[in-house]
C-alpha positions as CSV (number, residue, x, y, z in Angstrom):
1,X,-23.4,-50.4,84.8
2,X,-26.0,-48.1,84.5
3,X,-23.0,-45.3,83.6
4,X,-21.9,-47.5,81.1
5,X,-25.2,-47.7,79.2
6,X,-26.0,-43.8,79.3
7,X,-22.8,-43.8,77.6
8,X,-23.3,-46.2,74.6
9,X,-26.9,-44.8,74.8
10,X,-24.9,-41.4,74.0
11,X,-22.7,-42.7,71.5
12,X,-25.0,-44.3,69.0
13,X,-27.1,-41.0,69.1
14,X,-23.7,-39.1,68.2
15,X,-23.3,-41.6,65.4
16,X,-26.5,-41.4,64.0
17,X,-26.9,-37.3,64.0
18,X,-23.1,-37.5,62.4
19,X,-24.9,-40.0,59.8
20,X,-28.1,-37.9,59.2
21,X,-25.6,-35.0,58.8
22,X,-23.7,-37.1,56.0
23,X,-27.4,-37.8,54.1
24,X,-28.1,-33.9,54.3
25,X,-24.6,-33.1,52.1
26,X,-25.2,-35.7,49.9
27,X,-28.7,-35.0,49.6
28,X,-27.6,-31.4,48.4
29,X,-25.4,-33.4,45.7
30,X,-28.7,-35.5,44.6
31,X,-26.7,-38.5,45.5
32,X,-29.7,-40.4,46.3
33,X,-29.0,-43.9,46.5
34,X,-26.0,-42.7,48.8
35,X,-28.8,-40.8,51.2
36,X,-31.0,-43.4,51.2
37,X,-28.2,-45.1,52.7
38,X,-27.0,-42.7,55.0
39,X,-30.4,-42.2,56.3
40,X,-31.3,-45.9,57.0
41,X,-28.1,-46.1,58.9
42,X,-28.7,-42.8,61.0
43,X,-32.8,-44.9,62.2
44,X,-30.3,-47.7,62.5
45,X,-27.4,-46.1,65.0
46,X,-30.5,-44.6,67.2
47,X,-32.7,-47.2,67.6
48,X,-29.9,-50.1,68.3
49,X,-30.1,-51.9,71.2
């Protein structure tokens, strides 16, 4: 069990630095609206339970 969490634990970080990686290109595009969303989602994906 305890495997199985590090493991989810491990995924949701990958998603959210793939996320926070997503808001930093369209950040460079001033898509703002767009980061704004990308970066809510990348807090989101970490902090899950």
């Amino acid at each position: 069990m305890k495997d199985a969490k590090n493991e989810l634990i491990k995924y949701r970080l990958s998603r959210s630095l793939e996320t926070y990686d997503d808001a930093k290109i369209l950040a460079e595009k001033e898509k703002w609206n767009s980061t704004i969303n990308r970066l809510y989602y990348a807090a989101y994906y970490a902090v899950r339970n």
